[in-house]
N, C-alpha and C positions, 0 to 999 in steps of 0.2 A: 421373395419377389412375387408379385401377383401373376397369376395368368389369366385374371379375367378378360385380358382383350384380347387372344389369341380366339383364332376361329372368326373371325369378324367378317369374314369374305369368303365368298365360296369360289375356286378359281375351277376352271374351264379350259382345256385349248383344245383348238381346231386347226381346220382349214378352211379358205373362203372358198365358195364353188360358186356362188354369183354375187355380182353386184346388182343392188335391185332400185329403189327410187333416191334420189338427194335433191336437199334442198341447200339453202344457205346455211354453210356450215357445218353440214349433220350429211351423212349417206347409209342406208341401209346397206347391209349383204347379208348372205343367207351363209352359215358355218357348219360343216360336218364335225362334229363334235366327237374326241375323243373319250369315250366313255369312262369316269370311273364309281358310279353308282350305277345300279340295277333302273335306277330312276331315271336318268341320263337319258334325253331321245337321241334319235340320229341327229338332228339338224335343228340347229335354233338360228330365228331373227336376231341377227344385232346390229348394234347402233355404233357406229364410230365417225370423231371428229377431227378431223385432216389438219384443221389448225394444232392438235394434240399430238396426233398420234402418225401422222402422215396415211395418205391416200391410199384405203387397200386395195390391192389387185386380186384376181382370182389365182389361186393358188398360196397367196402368201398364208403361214402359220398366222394363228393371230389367239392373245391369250385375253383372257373374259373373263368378267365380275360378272357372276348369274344368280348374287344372293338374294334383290331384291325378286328377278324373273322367279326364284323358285317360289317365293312366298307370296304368290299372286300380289305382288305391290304396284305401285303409279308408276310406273317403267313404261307406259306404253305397248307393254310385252316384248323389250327387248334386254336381252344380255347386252353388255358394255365394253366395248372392245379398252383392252387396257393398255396395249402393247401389240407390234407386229415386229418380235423380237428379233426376224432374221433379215428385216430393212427397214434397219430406223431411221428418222427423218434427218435433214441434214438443218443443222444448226441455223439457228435465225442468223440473216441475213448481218444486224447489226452486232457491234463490237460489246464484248463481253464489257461493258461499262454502265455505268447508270444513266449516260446519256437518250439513252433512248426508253427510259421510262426504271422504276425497281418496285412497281406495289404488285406485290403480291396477291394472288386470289389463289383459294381453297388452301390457305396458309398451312406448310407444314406438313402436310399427305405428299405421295407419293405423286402423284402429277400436278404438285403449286404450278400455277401460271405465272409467268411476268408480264405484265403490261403497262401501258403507260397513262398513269393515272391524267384526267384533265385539267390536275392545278396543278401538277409537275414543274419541280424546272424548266425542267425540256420540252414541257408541252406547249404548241402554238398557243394555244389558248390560256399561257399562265396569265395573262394579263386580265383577261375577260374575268378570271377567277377571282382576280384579287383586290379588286373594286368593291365588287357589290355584296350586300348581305341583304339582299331584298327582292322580293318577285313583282312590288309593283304591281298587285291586286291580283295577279293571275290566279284563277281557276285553276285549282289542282282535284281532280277528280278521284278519292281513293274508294279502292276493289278490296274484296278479300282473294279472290280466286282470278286466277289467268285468265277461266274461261270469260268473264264478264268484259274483256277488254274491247272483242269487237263488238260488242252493243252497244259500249259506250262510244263509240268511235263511230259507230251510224247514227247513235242521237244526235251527234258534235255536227258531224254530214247532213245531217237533216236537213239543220236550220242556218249552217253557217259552213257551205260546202266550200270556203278557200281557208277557212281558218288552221293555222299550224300548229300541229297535234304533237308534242312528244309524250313518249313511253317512259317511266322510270319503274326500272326492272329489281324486284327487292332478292333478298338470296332465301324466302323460305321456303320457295320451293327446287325448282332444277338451278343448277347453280349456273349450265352452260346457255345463254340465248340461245343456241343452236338448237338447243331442243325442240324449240316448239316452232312445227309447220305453220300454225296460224301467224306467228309471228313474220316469219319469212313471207307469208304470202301478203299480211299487210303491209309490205315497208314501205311501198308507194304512198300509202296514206298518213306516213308517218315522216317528221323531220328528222326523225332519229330515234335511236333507245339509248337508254342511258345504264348500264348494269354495275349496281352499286353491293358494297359489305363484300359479302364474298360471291356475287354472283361476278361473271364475266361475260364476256361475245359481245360487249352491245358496241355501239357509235363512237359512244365513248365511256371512260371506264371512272367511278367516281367511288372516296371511301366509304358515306353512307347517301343517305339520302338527301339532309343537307346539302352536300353535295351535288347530288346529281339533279334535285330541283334547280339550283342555281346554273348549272348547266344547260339545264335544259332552257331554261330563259335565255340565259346573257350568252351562251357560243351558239346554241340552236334557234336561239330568235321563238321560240315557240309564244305558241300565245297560251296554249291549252297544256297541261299536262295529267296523264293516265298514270298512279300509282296501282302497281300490283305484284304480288309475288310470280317466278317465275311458274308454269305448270307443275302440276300437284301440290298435295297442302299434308303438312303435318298433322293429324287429328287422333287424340289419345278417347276423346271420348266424355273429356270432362271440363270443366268449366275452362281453367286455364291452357288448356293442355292443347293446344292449336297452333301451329303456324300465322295463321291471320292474325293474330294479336297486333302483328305490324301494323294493320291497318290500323288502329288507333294512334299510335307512334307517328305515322305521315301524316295522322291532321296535327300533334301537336306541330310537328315542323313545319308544314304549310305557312302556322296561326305564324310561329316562332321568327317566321320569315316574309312575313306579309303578306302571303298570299291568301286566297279564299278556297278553304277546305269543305270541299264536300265529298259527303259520303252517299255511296252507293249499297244503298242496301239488298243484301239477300235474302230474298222473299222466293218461297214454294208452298207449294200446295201440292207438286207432284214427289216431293223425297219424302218416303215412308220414314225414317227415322223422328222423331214426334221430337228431337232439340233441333231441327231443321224446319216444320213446319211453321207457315204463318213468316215473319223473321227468326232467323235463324240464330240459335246463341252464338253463332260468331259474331256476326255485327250488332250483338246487345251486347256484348262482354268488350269488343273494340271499340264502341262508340261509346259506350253508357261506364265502362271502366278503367280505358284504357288514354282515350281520348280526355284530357282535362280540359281544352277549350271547347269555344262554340263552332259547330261546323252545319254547315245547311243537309239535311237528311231528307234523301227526294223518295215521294210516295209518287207512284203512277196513278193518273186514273183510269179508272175502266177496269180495275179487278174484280174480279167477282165477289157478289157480298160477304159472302163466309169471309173469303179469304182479307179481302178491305178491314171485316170489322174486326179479323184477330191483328193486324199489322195496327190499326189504330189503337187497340187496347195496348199490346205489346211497345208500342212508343211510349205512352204514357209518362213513364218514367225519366223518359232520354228528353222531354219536353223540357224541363226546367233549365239546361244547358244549351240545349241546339234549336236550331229552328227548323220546322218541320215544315217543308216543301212539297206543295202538291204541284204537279207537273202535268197540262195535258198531253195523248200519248196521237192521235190524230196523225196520220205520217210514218211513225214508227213502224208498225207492222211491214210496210212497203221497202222501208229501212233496212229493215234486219234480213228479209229477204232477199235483198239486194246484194249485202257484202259478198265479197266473190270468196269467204274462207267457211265452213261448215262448221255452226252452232253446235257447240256440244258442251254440258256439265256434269259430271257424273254419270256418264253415259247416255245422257238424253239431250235430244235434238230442239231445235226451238219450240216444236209443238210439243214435245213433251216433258217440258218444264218452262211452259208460254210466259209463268210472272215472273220468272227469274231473268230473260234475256231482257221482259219489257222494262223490269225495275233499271237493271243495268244502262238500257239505251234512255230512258228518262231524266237519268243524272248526266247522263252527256248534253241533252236538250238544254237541260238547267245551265249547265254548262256554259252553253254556246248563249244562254240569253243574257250570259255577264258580258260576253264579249263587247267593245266597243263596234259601232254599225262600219264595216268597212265596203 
């Protein structure tokens, strides 16, 4: 019998000694940590989700997954509450039956979700589900990365400040919507999220993306929709080896589904890694290998020339399938400054990776100019 999956998790347990910010879904506290390495500090930030785990109090024991926190990974820099073993939560509300939904999300682990998928039986909405196989021209806007959502959602703002915005949330990054602050703090600007595969937390719960576009049209009424994985990104370092690759996968489902797929490209000049400069091999490997239809690939203008003329050589290639959108940007800077949630990719803020938010909010513009004039 193997033992290569033993050790897979590093466990932790404490106690809470504060409660510190929450948002939708997600609350921080601060944990006095029972040490059993020399490594071990007194007290680590962590992250717990009360639809999971129930609400902690100060005082409660509470046991922690701190494998990705020790290996400086996308955690945000928090340990992950797993358990608050001496008050667990009390049973959902509804009756141990399928009636009130049975899809599973993070299949199979120690804390599977139940929720209630949007084409369920028992979902309101089965009916809305089982109509349509068609978006009906809608703009579907795909990301590789989380952080690009609110740019794209100022571009949409820009030009077409009533239009309705959904989210479809993919699972290759945080599997919980709760995670991500920016989310929470945009959901006024949004009709909804949609959390598909094995992601979960969102509006409504769908089993891939298929899915959750069709949702997001025909239950959310959306005119627009935002593809993107949830925060953080898988990245080995090599050609295939990424998370993003979804993003090619959601323009074939867009095309699959009638909508109009456009990609947002990631464009820097500030990430030193030299397969990120200019575009980035994520969206030369998602669009140019992954994607087999045509989708519209928005170029901002007003980059700076270096930068302009490596992104126009770098298309080159993606020419022969997709069409190549230039976008003016006019408005956006005012845009992005705007949104009330704070710009960040990689650790850098709007100004300090200016062509990546502008690329982002250009394909939302684009966007908004499919819109019909309402």
């Amino acid at each position: 019998m193997s033992d290569a999956g033993l050790g897979m998790i590093r466990w932790r347990e404490g106690t809470v000694t504060a409660l510190r910010r929450a948002w939708r879904g997600a609350c921080e506290i601060d944990v006095t940590i029972v040490a059993r390495s020399d490594d071990d500090p007194a007290t680590m930030r962590a992250l717990a989700y009360p639809a999971i785990v129930g609400q902690p109090e100060v005082g409660d024991r509470v046991l922690l997954n701190v494998g990705a926190l020790a290996l400086g990974l996308g955690t945000g820099g928090y340990a992950l509450v797993v358990a608050l073993p001496d008050r667990l939560p009390a049973d959902p509300d509804a009756p141990a039956t399928r009636d009130a939904g049975h899809m599973v999300k993070a299949r199979y682990t120690p804390l599977q979700a139940i929720v209630l998928g949007v084409d369920e039986d028992a979902s309101p909405y089965r009916e809305n589900m089982m109509r349509p196989d068609d978006l009906d021209g809608m703009p579907v806007v795909v990301a590789d990365l989380h952080s690009a959502l609110p740019a794209i959602i100022a571009g949409i703002r820009a030009d077409a400040p009533r239009a309705k915005i959904a989210y479809v949330m993919t699972d290759g990054g945080a599997l919980p919507a709760w995670f991500s602050r920016t989310l929470s703090d945009l959901h006024e600007h949004l009709v909804g999220t949609v959390t598909v595969g094995q992601a979960f937390g969102g509006d409504l719960e769908a089993t891939n993306v298929y899915g959750g576009l069709l949702a997001a049209r025909h239950v959310l009424a959306a005119d627009v929709v935002i593809v993107a994985q949830g925060p953080g990104n898988l990245g080995t370092g090599t050609r295939w080896g990424f998370s993003g690759t979804a993003a090619g996968e959601a323009i074939n489902a867009a095309a699959t589904l009638g909508g109009h797929p456009i990609g947002s490209l990631r464009i820097s000049d500030a990430d030193g890694r030299d397969r990120h400069q200019g575009i980035s091999h994520h969206s030369l490997t998602a669009y140019g290998l992954v994607a087999l239809v045509a989708a519209d690939l928005v170029v901002p203008d007003g980059l700076p020339s270096r930068l302009a003329d490596a992104v126009t050589k770098a298309l080159e290639p993606l020419a022969s399938r997709h069409r190549i959108v230039r976008v003016p940007t006019e408005g956006l800077d005012a845009a992005l400054r705007a949104l009330p949630v704070k710009l960040s990719t990689m650790g850098r803020d709007l100004d300090g990776d200016y062509a990546y938010f502008l690329a982002a909010a250009a394909s939302g513009r684009h966007a908004a100019s499919l819109l019909p004039p309402r």
